[in-house]
N, C-alpha and C positions, 0 to 999 in steps of 0.2 A: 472427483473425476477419475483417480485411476484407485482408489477406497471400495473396499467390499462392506456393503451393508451400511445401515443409516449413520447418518454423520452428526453430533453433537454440538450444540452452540451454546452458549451463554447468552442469554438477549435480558433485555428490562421486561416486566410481563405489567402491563399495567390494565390487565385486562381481566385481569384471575386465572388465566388458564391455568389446568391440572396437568401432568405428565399424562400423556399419551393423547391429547387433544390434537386437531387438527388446527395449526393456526393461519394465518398471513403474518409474515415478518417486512418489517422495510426498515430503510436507513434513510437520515434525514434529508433533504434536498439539496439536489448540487455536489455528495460527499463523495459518487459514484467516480463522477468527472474528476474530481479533485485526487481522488486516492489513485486514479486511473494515471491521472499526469505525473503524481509524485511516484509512483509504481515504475514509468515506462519512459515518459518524457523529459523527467529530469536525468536520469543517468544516461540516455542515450545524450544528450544536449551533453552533458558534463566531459563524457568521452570524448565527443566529436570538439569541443575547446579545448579538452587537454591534449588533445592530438594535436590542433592547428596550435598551438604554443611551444608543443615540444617541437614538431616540426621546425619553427622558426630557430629554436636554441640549440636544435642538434639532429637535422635534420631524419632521416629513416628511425632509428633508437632510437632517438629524443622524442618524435612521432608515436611511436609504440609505449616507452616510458609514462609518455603525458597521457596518453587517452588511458591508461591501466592505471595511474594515481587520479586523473579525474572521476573515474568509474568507481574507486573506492571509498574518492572523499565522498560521492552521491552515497552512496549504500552505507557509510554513516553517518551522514546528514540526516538520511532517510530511519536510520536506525534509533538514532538521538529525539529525533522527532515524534517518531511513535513509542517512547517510553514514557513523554510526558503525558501526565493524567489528564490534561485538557484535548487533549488528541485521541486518546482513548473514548473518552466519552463520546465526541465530535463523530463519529464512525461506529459506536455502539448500535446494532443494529436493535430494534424492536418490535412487540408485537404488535398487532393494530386489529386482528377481531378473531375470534374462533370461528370456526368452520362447521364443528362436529357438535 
């Protein structure tokens, strides 16, 4: 989006394409929504419970405190998640037919 010039990916090529082919890429079904929620929906949700918890423990600070360590445990939960190799894979996007 905000990159000059073509952008590089690593994909599985199970098609033979050569460098500089024109291909189709996709990623496996459902992984869009999934990566979407763990991307957006988990740390907002995370925030918005560490807020309503700190809240209760120390009211305005406490508020602020909780949604800033909910937000951090998400983005390492998030971080931890995408290091395992099964998760890697799961979201590996791939070729599906030349063009060119």
């Amino acid at each position: 989006m905000f990159c000059h010039g073509p952008k590089t990916y690593c994909v599985e090529n199970p098609v033979g394409a050569a460098i500089g082919d024109r291909v189709v890429v996709a990623i496996a079904s459902g992984e869009l929504r999934r990566s979407a929620n763990l991307a957006y929906i988990l740390p907002l949700t995370a925030t918005i419970a560490g807020a309503a918890l700190g809240m209760v423990l120390g009211e305005d600070i406490g508020a602020m405190a909780g949604g800033v360590v909910g937000l951090l445990g998400a983005f390492l939960y998030i971080r931890r998640r995408m290091q395992q190799p099964a998760a890697q894979l799961a979201v590996r996007p791939y070729i599906v037919s030349r063009l060119s």
